[in-house]
Each structure stands twice: as structure tokens, then as C-alpha cells.
C-alpha positions as CSV (number, residue, x, y, z in Angstrom):
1,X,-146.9,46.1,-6.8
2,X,-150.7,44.7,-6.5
3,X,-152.1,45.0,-9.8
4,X,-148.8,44.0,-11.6
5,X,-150.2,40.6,-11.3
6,X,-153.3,40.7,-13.6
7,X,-151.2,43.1,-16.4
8,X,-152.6,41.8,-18.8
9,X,-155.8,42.6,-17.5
10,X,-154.5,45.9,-17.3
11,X,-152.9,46.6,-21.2
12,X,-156.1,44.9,-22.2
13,X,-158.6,47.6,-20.1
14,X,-156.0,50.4,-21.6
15,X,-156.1,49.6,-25.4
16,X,-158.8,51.3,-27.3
17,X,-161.8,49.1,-28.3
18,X,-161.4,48.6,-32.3
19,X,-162.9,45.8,-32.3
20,X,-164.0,43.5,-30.1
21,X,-161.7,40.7,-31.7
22,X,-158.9,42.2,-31.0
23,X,-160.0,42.7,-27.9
24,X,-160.7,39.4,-27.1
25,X,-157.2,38.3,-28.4
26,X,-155.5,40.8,-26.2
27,X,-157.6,39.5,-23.3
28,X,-156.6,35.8,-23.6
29,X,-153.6,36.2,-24.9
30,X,-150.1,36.3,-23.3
31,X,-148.2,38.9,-22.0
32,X,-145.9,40.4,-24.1
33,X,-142.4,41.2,-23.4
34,X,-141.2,43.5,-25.5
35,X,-142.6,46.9,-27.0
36,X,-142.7,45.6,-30.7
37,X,-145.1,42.9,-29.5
38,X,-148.2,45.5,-28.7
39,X,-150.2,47.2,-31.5
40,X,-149.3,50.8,-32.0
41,X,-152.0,52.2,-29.9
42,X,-150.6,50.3,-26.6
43,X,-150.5,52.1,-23.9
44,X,-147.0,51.2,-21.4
45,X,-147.4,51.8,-18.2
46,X,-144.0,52.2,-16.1
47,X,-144.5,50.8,-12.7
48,X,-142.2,51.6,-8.9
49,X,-141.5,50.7,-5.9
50,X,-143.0,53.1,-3.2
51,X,-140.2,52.9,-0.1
52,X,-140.7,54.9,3.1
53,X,-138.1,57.2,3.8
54,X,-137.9,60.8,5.9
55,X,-138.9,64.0,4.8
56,X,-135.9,66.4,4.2
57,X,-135.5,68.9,6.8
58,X,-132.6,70.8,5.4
59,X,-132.5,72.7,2.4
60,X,-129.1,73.9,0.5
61,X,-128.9,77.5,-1.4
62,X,-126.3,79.5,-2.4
63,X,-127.0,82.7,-1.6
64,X,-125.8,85.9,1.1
65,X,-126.8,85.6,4.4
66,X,-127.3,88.9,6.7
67,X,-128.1,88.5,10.9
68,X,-131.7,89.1,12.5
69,X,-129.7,91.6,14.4
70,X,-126.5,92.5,15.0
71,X,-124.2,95.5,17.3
72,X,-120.6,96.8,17.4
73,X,-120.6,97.4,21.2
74,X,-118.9,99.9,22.4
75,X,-118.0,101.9,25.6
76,X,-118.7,105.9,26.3
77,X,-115.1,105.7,28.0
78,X,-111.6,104.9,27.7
79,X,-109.6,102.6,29.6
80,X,-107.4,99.3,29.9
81,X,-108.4,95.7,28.8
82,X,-108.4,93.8,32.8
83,X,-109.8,90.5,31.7
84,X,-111.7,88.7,28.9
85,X,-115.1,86.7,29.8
86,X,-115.9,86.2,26.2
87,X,-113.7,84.3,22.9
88,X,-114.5,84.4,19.4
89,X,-117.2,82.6,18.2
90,X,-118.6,82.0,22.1
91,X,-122.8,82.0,22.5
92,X,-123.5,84.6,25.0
93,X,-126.9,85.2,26.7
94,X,-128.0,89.1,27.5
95,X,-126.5,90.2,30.5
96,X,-123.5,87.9,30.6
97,X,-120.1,89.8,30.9
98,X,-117.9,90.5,27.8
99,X,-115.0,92.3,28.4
100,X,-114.0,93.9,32.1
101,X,-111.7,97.5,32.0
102,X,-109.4,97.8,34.6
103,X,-111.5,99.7,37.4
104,X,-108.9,100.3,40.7
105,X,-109.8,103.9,40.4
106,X,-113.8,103.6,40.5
107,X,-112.7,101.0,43.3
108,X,-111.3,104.0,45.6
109,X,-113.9,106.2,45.2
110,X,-116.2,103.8,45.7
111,X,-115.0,102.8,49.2
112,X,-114.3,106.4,49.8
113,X,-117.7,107.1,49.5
114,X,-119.0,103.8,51.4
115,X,-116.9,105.3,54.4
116,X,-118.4,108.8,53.7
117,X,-121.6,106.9,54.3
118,X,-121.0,105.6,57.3
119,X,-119.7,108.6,59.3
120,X,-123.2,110.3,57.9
121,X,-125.2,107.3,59.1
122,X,-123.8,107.7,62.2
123,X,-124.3,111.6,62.7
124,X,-127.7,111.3,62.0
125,X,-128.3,108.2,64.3
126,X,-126.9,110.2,67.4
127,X,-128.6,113.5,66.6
128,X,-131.7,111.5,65.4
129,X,-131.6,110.2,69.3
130,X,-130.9,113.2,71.1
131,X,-134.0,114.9,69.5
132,X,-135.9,111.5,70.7
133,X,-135.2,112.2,74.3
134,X,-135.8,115.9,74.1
135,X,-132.4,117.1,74.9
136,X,-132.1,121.3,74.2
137,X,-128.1,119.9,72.9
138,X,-129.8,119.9,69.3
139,X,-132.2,121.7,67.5
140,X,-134.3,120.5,64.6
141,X,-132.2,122.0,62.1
142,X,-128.9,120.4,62.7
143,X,-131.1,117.1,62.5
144,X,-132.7,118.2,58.8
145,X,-129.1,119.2,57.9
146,X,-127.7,115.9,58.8
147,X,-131.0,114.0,57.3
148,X,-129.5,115.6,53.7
149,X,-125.8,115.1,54.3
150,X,-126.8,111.5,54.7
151,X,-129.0,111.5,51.2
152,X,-125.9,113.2,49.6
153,X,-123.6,110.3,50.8
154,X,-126.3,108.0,49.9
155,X,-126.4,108.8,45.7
156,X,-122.6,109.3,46.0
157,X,-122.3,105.3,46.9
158,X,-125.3,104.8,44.2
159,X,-123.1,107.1,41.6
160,X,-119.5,105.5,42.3
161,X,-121.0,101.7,42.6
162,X,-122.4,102.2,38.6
163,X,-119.3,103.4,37.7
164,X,-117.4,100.4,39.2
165,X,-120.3,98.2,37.0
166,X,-120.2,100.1,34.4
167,X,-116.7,99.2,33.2
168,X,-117.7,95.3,32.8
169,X,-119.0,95.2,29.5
170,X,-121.9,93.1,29.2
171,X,-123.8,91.5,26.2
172,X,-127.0,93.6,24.9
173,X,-128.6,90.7,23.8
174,X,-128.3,87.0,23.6
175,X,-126.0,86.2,20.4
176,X,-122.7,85.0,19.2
177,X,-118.9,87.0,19.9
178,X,-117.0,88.4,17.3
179,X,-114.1,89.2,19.4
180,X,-112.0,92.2,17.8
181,X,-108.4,91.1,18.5
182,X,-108.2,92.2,22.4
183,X,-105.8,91.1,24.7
184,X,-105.6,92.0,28.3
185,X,-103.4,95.3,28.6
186,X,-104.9,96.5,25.0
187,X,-106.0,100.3,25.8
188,X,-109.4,100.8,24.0
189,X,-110.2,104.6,23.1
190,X,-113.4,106.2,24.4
191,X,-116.6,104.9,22.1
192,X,-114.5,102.8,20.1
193,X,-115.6,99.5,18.8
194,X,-115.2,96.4,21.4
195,X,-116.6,93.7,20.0
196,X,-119.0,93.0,16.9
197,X,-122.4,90.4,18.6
198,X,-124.8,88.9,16.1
């Protein structure tokens, strides 16, 4: 490096002033090449290289690790394995579907009540516009009593269309599948354990 040049400047600046003799002699003098050629009181200086290189970014440990978070998800219900949006090891963001049950029975019921929906929707439209036009053919209260028949069939389509969404199992949060060994037609008992997301 830059002040290797003038070392023996250097050793001669470093050695302790006994005398100023010696250090003359050390001034003038050459360089020497080997440690037995300096007094005992030399100081050696070892000198480097300095090379630009990048920091390091990763650091290795042996250790345990344990996950910021993690879930067993389960269902409050019992049913059949329909289809599989999710494999082992798979990234998932929160919301994305898991693991769908078979759900042909909350279908029915859920276009049962749609239909029961209409027929109310219509009722109330016809007696809603007989009242309109004053006609004596209905009173007030077979309006009101069709008014709530059509709320009741309103929260029965509300009630039956969760259930139908309800049996898609979706991810709590966003994190990585630990699929437990399900395959489609694999019957999964009420609140047991689904899948394991970390």
C-alpha cells in the first residue's frame, strides 16, 4: 500500500530513540529483510491488501425455529372432501379457497329458498299495487302480512347462501399449506383438523 514505499522511514519513526546514532544508522541504512537483522526493540508491522467486496446478508445458526403464527384449521361440520384448491407446501393469501366439501344438499335448499323468494316477491308486488289504486279487494293487513312473509324468505336465501359458502374452506391468513393427507372422497369428521397453515 502507500506508505510501504518509504518503510524504512517507517521502522526508523517506530524504534525507540536510544540514541541518536543509532538512529541515524537505522535512518540511512537499508532495509532489512529478515527479522534477525532489526535490534530487539523493532517494531514489525504486518501490512494487507484492502479489496472491496459485499457485505454478508445471510447469516447461518443452528438452532430451532418456531412460526410468527400458525393454525390447524378446522370445520364446525362434517362432510365429504369435493375438491382440493390447495397442495402441500403451496403459498396462500387470506381468503383464497383451501379445501371445498361436497355441498349438493345446501345447493337444494338454497334454490328452494331462492324460489320461495320469488313467489313472496311477487305476492307483495300485486297486493302492494292493489293498495296503490285503492281497491277495497285488500286491506292493510294482508299487505303487512305479506311485507314479513317476504323478509322471512329474504334471511332464508341469506341463511342457505352462507351455508353453501361456508363449506369452501378458506385460508385465515396469508401463509404456507400443510396439507394433511386429503384426497377427494376423504370424509372429514365435524371440527377435526383440515389442514395445518403457518
Amino acid at each position: 500500500i502507500g506508505f510501504f514505499a518509504s518503510s524504512t522511514n517507517l521502522v526508523s519513526s517506530l524504534l525507540p530513540a536510544s540514541g541518536a546514532g543509532q538512529s541515524q544508522a537505522m535512518a540511512t541504512g537499508s532495509l532489512a529483510t529478515t527479522r534477525g537483522d532489526f535490534p530487539g526493540n523493532a517494531i514489525f508491522v504486518t501490512t494487507a491488501t484492502v479489496r472491496e467486496s459485499a457485505p454478508r446478508s445471510r447469516l447461518e445458526a443452528i438452532g430451532t425455529g418456531k412460526a410468527a403464527q400458525s393454525v390447524q384449521v378446522t370445520a364446525d361440520f362434517g362432510g365429504t372432501v369435493e375438491k382440493l384448491q390447495a397442495q402441500p407446501n403451496m403459498l396462500v393469501a387470506r381468503g383464497d379457497p383451501i379445501v371445498t366439501f361436497e355441498r349438493r344438499t345446501q345447493l337444494i335448499l338454497l334454490d328452494s329458498a331462492n324460489a320461495e323468494l320469488e313467489k313472496q316477491v311477487a305476492t307483495f308486488d300485486r297486493l302492494d299495487a292493489l293498495v296503490r289504486q285503492n281497491s277495497t279487494a285488500v286491506s292493510q293487513a294482508q299487505l303487512d302480512e305479506a311485507r314479513a312473509a317476504l323478509a322471512v324468505a329474504t334471511s332464508q336465501v341469506a341463511e342457505a347462501q352462507y351455508e353453501y359458502e361456508r363449506r369452501v374452506i378458506r385460508a385465515p391468513f396469508s401463509g404456507e399449506i400443510n396439507l394433511n393427507d386429503l384426497t377427494i372422497g376423504t370424509y372429514v369428521p365435524q371440527c377435526a383438523e383440515i389442514v395445518t397453515l403457518v
